[in-house]
BATORBA-203481 format. One record per residue (C-alpha): x, y, z; residue in three letters. Coordinates in steps of 0.02 Angstrom, whole numbers, plus 32768, in hexadecimal, padded with zeros to 4 digits. Layout:
<drennus>
XYZALA
...
</drennus>
This chain:
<drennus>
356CA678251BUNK
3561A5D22547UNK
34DEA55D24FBUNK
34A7A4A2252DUNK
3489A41F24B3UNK
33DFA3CC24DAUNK
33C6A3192512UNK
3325A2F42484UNK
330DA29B23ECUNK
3389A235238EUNK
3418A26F23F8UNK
33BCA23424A6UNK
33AAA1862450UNK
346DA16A2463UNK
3492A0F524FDUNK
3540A0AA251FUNK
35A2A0532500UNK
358BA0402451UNK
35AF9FA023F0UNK
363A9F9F2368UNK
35F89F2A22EFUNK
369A9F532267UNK
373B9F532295UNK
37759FDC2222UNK
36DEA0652242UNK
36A8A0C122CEUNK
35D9A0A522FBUNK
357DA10F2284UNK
352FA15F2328UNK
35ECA1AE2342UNK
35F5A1FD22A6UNK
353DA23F22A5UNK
3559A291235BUNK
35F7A2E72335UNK
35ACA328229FUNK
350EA3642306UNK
3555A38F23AAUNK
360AA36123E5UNK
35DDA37824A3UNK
352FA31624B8UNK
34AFA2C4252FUNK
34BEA219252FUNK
3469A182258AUNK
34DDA10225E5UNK
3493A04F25D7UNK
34C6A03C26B5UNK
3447A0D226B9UNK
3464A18326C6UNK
34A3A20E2650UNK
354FA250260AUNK
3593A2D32596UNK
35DDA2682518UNK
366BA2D024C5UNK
369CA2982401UNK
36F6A32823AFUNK
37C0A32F23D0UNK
37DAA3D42400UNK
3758A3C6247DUNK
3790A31F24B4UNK
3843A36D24DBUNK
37E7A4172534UNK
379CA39225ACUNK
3839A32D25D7UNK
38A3A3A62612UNK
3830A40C2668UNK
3838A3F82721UNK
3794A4182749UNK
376CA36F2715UNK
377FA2DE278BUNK
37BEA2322762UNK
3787A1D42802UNK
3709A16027D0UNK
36DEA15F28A3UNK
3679A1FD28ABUNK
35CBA2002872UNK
357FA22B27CEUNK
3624A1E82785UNK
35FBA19E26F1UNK
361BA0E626C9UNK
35BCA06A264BUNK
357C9FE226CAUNK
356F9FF22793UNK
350F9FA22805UNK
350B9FCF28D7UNK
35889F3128F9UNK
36009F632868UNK
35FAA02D28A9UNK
36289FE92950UNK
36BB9F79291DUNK
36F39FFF28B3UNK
3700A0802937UNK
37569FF929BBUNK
37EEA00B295FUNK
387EA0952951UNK
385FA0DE28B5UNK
38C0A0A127F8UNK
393EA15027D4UNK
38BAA1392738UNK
383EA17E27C3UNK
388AA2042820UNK
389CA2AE2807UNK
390DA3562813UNK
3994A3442895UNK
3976A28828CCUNK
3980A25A2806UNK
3A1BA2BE27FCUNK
3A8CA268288DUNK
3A4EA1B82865UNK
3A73A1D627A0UNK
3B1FA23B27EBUNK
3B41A186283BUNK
3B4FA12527ADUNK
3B79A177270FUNK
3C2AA1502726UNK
3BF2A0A826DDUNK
3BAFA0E52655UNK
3C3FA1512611UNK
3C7DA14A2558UNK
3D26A10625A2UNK
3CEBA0722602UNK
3C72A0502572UNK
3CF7A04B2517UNK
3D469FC22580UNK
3CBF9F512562UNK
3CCB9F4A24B3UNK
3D2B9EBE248BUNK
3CD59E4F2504UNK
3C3A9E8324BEUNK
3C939E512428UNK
3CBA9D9E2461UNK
3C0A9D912491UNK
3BB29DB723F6UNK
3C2B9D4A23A2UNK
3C089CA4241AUNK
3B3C9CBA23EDUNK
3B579CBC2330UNK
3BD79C3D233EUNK
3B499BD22381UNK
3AD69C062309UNK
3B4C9BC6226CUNK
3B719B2522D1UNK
3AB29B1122E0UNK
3A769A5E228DUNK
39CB9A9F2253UNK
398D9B4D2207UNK
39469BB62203UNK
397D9BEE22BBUNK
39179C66232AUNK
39719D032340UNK
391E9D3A23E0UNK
39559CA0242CUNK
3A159C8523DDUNK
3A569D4623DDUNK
39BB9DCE2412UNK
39A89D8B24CAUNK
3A369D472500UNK
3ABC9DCC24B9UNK
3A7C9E602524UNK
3A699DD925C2UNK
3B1E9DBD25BFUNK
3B429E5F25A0UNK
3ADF9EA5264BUNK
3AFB9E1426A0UNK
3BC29E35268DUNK
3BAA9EFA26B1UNK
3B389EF02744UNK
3B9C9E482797UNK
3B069DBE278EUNK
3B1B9D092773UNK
3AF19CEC26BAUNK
3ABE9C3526EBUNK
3A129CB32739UNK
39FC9CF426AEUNK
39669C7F2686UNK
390A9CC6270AUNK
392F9D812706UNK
39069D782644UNK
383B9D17266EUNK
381F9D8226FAUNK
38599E3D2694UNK
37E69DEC2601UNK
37539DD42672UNK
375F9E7026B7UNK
37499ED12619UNK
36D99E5C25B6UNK
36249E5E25D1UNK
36079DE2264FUNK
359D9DD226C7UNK
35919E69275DUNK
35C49DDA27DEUNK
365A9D7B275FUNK
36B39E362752UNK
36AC9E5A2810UNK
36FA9DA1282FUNK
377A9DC527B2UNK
37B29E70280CUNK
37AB9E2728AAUNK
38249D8E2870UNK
38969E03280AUNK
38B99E7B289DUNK
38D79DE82928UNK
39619D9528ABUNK
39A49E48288EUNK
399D9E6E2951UNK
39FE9DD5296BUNK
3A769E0628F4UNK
3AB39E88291FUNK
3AB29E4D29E0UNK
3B2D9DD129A0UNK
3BAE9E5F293BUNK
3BB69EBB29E7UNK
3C0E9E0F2A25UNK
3C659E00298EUNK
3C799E8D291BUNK
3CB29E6C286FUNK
3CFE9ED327CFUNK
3C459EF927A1UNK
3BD29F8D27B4UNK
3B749F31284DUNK
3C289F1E28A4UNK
3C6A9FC12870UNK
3BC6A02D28C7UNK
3BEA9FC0297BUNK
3CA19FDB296AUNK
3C88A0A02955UNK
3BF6A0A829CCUNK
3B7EA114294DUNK
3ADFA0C92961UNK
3A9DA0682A05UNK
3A4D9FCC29E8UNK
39A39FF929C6UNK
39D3A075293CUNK
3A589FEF28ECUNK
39C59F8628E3UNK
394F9FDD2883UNK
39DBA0202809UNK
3A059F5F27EEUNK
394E9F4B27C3UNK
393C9FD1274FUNK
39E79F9926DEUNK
39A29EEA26EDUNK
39059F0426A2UNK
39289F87263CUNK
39D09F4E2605UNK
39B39EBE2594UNK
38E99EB82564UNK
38EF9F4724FAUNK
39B19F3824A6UNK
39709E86249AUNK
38CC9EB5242DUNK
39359F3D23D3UNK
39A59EAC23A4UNK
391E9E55234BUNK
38C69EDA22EEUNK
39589F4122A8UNK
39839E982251UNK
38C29E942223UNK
38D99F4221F8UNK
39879F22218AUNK
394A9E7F2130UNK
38A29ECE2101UNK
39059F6020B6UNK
39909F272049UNK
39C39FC4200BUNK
39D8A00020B6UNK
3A479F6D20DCUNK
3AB49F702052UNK
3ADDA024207EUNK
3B179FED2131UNK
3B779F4520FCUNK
3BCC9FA52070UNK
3C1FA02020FBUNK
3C129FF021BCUNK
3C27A0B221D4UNK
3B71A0D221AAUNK
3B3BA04E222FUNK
3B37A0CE22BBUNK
3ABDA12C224FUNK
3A70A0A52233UNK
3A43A06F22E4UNK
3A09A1172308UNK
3989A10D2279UNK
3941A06222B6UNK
392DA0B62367UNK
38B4A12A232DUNK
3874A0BD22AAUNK
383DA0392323UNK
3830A0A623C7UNK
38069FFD2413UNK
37F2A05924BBUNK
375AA0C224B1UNK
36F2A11B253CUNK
3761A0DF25C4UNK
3793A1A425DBUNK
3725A1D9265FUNK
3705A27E26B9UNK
36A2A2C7272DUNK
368BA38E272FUNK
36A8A3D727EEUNK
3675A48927B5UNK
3630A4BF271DUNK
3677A4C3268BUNK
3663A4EF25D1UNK
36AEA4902532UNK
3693A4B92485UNK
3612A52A24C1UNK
35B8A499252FUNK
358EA4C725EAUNK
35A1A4322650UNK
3579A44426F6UNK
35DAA40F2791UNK
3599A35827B8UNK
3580A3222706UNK
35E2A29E26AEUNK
3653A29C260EUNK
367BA21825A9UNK
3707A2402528UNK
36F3A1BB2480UNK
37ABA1AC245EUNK
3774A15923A8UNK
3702A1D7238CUNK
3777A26623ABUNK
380FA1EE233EUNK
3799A20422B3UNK
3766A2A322A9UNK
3780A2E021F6UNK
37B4A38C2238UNK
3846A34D2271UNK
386EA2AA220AUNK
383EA2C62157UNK
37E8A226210BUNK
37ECA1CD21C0UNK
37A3A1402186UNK
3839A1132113UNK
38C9A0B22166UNK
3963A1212123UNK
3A08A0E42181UNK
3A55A197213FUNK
39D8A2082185UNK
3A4BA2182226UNK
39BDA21D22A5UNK
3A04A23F2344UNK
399AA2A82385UNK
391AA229239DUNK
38D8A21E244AUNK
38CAA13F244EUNK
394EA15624E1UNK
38D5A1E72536UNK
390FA29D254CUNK
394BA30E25E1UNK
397DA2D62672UNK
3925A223267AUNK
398BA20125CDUNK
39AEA14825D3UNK
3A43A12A2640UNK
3A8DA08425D2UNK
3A6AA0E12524UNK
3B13A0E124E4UNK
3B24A0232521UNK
3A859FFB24CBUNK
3ACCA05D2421UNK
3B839FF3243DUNK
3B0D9F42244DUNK
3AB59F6C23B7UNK
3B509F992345UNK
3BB89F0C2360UNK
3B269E93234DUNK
3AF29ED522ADUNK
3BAA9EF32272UNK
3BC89E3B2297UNK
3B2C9DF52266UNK
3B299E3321B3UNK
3BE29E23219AUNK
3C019D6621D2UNK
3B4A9D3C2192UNK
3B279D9D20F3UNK
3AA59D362099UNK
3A399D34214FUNK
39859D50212BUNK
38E29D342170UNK
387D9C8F2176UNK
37F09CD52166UNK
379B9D70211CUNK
37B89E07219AUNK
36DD9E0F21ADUNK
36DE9D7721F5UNK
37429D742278UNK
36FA9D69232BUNK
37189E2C235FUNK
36E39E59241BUNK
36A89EEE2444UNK
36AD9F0A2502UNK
36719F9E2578UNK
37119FC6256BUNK
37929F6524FCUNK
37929F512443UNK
37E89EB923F3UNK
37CE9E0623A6UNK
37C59D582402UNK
380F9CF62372UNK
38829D3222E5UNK
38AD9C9F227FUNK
39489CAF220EUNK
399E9C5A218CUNK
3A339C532108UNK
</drennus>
């Protein structure tokens, strides 16, 4: 029998998105509705409703079930902010992979996962190596200190990095990186559409110039082979552009928040490199700095955890929520780089799991390998409370992380 949670009282006085105000705990509001309800009603601050999901195992239910869409174009799909202008330019373009659904998901994910294989990972190791290397080379040549992180190894180390894979001029980086920003920070309704609109004309151009002149790079490779027309190249350049270096870039900076604030934790890891992997897992679903961004939209009815939710109605799975559910991760709120969390759903679940995880895992190993070996007395500037954390509709991370040794 199914039963339906109702929208009143203290749970009805939820809207989203919800501010972070700590970087090491969840809202209290998470806690309190996973506790109460894991599937609830919840208010979305662009107007309209959504079942916000909070509890893991109905978190994972959702994101493989099919009857769930991902195509933010159909209406009722829930997203924080809209307006008529931003609907429209929305549904102008070919959908992100991160927005389609059954079959079409399948061939355009079919098209590129060659690139994402353990073995050509593997490849890029060493240069990923170099790269790492060059920023905290700069960093120990630098003539003052302390040194902002976000600026001399968080940003620029994942630019490179995608910038290499995907075949783009680092020298644009610059722009890519203010316009990807933008368009996840809360700006103004107009600054976010101009930002979209400037990122996918310089990405349009793009790859109009690698079908003249295909390269050794995943842009090159797709024209060469003929996968994807031009349209759907496109719109897979703009999704590994803005989701390739923002959030590796953010993770950057609060795992070494994360590490520094925890000493204990850090001497574990620096006293054998083989627990880093571990260790990087852990600050995934610590931090979860990627929150409500998974999205669904029921197109037939369907019951979770004993929820009915109707076709129509929007779900929002809390990936932090669900990373800290004590049901699954005993004490969540300790940072324990043993705890071998894994199964932690940061990188999504099902089908729409993220596409670059294991490049994002590679990133974050050799930068905190490297970091803490070649810099061992590193340590914040300034206390972790009061540094300038950002919480955005959709992106958790910090503007400045000021270091020192």
């Amino acid at each position: 029998m199914t039963k339906n949670v109702a929208d009143t009282g203290e749970l009805a006085g939820l809207e989203l998105p919800v501010e972070r105000g700590c970087p090491f705990t969840p809202p209290a509001a998470y806690e309190r509705l996973r506790e109460q309800a894991p599937i609830s009603k919840v208010r979305l601050a662009g107007g309209g409703e959504a079942w916000w999901v909070s509890g893991h195992e109905e978190a994972r239910a959702v994101l493989v079930d099919g009857r769930f869409s991902s195509d933010k174009r159909k209406d009722g799909f829930p997203l924080f902010t809209l307006d008529a202008a931003t609907l429209q330019q929305l549904r102008s373009q070919p959908p992100l992979m991160l927005g389609m659904d059954g079959a079409e998901h399948s061939a355009a994910r079919r098209a590129v996962i060659g690139e994402f294989t353990v073995k050509r990972l593997a490849a890029l190791r060493p240069r990923i190596q170099d790269i790492v290397d060059h920023f905290i080379d700069d960093m120990l040549a630098a003539d003052q200190r302390p040194v902002d992180l976000v600026q001399a190894l968080s940003l620029p180390v994942p630019s490179l990095v995608i910038c290499e894979l995907l075949g783009v001029p680092y020298s644009d980086h610059d722009f890519f990186q203010s316009r990807t920003t933008m368009m996840v920070s809360r700006t103004s309704m107009e600054d976010r559409r101009r930002a979209f609109a400037d990122l996918r004309a310089y990405i349009d151009d793009l790859v109009t110039r690698k079908e003249f002149e295909p390269g050794d790079d995943l842009f090159g490779r797709q024209r060469q082979e003929g996968t994807l027309d031009h349209a759907s190249l496109v719109s897979l350049a703009f999704l590994l552009l803005t989701a390739g270096h923002e959030t590796t870039a953010n993770m950057i900076s609060l795992g070494v928040v994360g590490l520094l604030s925890h000493p204990e934790q850090l001497a574990l890891v620096t006293a054998d490199p083989g627990r880093t992997p571990m260790a990087v897992e852990e600050l995934l679903r610590y931090f979860t700095i990627a929150d409500g961004v998974t999205s669904r939209l029921a197109t037939e009815e369907v019951e979770i955890g004993g929820v009915s939710i109707k076709a129509g109605e929007g779900v929002i799975v809390s990936m932090l929520s669900a990373n800290w559910d004590p049901a699954v991760f005993k004490d969540p709120g300790e940072l324990d780089v043993e705890r071998g969390a894994r199964h932690h759903l940061a990188f999504g679940f099902g089908p729409h799991q993220c596409l670059g995880q294991n490049l994002a895992r590679m990133e974050l190993q050799i930068v905190f390998d490297t970091l803490f070996r070649r810099i061992p007395t590193l340590r914040l500037a300034a206390p972790a409370e009061d540094l300038p954390f950002k919480t955005d509709a959709v992106i958790y991370g910090v503007h400045e992380l000021p270091v020192t040794w």
